[in-house]
ZADOMI-965939 format. One record per atom (N, C-alpha, C): residue number from 1; atom name; x, y, z. Coordinates in steps of 0.05 Angstrom, whole numbers. Example, Ala and Ser with C-alpha at 12.3 -4.5 7.8 and 13.67 -1.06 7.14 Angstrom:
residues 2
1 N 264 -114 156
1 CA 246 -90 156
1 C 264 -66 156
2 N 257 -45 142
2 CA 273 -21 143
2 C 258 1 157
END
This chain:
residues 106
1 N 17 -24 0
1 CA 0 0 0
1 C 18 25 0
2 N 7 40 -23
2 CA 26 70 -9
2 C 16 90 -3
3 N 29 96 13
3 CA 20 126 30
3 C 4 154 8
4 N -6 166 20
4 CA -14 183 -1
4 C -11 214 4
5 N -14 224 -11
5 CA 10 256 -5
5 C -15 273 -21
6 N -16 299 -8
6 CA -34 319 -21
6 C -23 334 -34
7 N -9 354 -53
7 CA 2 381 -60
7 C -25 392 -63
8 N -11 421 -52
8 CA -31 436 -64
8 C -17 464 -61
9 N -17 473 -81
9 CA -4 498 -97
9 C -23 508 -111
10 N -25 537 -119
10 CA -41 551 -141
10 C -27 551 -162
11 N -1 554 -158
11 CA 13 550 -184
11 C 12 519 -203
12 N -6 517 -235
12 CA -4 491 -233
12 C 16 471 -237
13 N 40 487 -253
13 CA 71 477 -252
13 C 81 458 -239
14 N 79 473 -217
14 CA 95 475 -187
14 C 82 444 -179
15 N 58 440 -180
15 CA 43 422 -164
15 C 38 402 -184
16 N 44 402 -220
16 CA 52 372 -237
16 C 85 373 -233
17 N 101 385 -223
17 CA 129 382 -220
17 C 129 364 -200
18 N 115 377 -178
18 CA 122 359 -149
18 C 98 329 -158
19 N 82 325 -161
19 CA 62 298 -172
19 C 88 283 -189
20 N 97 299 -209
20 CA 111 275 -230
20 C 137 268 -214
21 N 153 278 -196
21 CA 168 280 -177
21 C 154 250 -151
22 N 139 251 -149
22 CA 131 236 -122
22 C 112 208 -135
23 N 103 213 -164
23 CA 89 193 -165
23 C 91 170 -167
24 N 118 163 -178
24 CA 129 129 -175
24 C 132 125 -144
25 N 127 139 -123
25 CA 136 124 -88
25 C 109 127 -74
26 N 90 142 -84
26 CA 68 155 -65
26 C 35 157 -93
27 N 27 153 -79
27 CA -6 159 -85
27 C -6 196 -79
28 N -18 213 -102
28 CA -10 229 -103
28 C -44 244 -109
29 N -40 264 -96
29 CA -69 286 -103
29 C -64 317 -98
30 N -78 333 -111
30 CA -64 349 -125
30 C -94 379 -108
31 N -90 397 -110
31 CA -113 416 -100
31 C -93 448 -107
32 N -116 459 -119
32 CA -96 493 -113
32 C -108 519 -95
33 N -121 502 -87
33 CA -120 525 -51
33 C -128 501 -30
34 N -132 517 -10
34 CA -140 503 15
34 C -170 488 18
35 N -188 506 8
35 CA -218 501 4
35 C -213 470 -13
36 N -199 471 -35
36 CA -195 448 -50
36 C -189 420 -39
37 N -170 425 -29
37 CA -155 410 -9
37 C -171 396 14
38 N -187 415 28
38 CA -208 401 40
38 C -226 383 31
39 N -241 389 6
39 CA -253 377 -10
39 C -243 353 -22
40 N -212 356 -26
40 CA -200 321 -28
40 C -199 306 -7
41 N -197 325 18
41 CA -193 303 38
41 C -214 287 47
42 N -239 310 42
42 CA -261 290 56
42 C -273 277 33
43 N -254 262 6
43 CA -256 239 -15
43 C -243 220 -12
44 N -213 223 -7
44 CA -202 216 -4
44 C -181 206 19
45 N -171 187 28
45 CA -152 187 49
45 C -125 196 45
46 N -110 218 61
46 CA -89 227 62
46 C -75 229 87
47 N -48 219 79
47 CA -26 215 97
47 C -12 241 101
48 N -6 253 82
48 CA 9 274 80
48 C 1 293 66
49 N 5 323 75
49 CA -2 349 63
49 C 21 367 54
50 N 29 374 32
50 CA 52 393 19
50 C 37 413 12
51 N 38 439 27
51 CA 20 460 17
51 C 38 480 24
52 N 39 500 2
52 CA 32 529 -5
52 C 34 554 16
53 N 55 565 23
53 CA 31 575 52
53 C 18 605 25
54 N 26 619 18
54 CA 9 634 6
54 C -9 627 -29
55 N -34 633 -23
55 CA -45 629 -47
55 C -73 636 -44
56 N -88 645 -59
56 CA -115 659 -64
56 C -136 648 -53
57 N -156 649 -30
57 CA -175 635 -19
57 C -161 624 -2
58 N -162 603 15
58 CA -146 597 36
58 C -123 591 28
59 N -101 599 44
59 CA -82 598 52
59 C -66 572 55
60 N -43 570 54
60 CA -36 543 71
60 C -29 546 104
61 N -26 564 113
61 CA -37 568 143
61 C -58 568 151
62 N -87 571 146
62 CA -101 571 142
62 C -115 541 144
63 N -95 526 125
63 CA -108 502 114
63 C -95 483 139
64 N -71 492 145
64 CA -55 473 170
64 C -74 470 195
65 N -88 497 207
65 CA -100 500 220
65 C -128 479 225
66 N -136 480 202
66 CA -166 470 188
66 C -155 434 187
67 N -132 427 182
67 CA -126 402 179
67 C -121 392 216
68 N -111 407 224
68 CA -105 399 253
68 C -129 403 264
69 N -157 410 257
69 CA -182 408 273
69 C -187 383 265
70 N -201 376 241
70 CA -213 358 226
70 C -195 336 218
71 N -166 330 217
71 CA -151 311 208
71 C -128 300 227
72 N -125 311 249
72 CA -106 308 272
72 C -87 287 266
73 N -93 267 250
73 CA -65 239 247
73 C -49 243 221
74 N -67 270 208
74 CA -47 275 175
74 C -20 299 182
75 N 0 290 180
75 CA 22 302 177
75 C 20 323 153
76 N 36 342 156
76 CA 34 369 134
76 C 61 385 135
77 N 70 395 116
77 CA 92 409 112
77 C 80 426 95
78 N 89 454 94
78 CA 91 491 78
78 C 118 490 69
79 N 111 492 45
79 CA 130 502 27
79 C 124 537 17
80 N 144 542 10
80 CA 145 576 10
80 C 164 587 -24
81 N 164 601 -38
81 CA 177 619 -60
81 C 194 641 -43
82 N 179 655 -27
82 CA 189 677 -12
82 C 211 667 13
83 N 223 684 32
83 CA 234 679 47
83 C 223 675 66
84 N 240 647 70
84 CA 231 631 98
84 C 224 636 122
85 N 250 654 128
85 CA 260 674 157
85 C 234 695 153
86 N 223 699 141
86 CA 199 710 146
86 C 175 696 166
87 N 166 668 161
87 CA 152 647 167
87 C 163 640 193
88 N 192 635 205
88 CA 203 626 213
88 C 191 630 256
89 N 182 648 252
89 CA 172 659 279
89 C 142 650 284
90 N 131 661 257
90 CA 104 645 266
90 C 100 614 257
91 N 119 606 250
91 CA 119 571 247
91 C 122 563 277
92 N 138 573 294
92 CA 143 564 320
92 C 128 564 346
93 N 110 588 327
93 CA 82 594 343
93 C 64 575 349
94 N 68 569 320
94 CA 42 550 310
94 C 45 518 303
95 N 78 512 312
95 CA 81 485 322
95 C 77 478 286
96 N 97 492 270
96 CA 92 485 242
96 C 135 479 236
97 N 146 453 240
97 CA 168 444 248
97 C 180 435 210
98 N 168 445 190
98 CA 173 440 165
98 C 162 460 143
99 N 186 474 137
99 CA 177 504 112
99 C 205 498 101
100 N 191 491 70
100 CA 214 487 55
100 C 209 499 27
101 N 239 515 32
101 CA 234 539 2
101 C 229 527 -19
102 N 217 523 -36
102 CA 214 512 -69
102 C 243 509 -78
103 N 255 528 -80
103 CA 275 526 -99
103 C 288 497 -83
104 N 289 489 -53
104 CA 301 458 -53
104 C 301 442 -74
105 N 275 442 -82
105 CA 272 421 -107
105 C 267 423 -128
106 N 254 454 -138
106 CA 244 459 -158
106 C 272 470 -178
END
C-alpha cells in the first residue's frame, strides 16, 4: 500500500512538477488552494499534506489549522517561493516544524 501525499499549490507547474516528482513512491493528489484540499480530503484518504503557505482563498496556514481540527493523524509540511525567515517565527508559534523553500527542489 502506499502512503498518499496531497500538494496543493495555485501554481499549476509547481504542483505537476512535485506529482511527476513523487508519483512512482506515493499515491499522489493534487488541489490549488486550501478550500480544494479540504474537499480532497473529505474523498479521499491522506497521509500527508505539501502545501503552499500563500495562495488565493485559503491559505496554507489557514489550511494547517483547518487540517489539525478535522484531520489530527495527517502530517503536513509549507513550502514557500518567498523567504523563509519571514515564516520562521510564526511557524514556532504554531508548532509548524517544516517550511521548505521551493527552490530545494524545484
Amino acid at each position: 500500500m502506499k502512503y498518499s501525499i496531497l500538494v496543493v499549490d495555485d501554481i499549476e507547474s509547481i504542483r505537476y512538477a512535485i506529482r511527476d516528482y513523487l508519483k512512482p513512491f506515493y499515491e499522489v493528489h493534487e488541489a490549488e488552494d486550501g478550500y480544494a484540499a479540504l474537499a480532497v480530503m473529505e474523498k479521499h484518504h491522506v497521509d500527508f499534506v505539501l502545501t503552499d503557505i500563500r495562495m488565493p482563498g485559503m491559505g496554507g496556514l489557514e489550511l494547517i489549522a483547518a487540517i489539525r481540527e478535522r484531520y489530527p493523524h495527517v502530517l503536513y509540511a509549507v513550502m514557500t517561493a518567498y523567504n523563509v525567515n519571514d515564516y520562521v517565527q510564526y511557524a514556532r508559534i504554531h508548532k509548524i516544524w517544516n517550511i521548505i523553500p521551493k527552490t530545494t527542489f524545484l
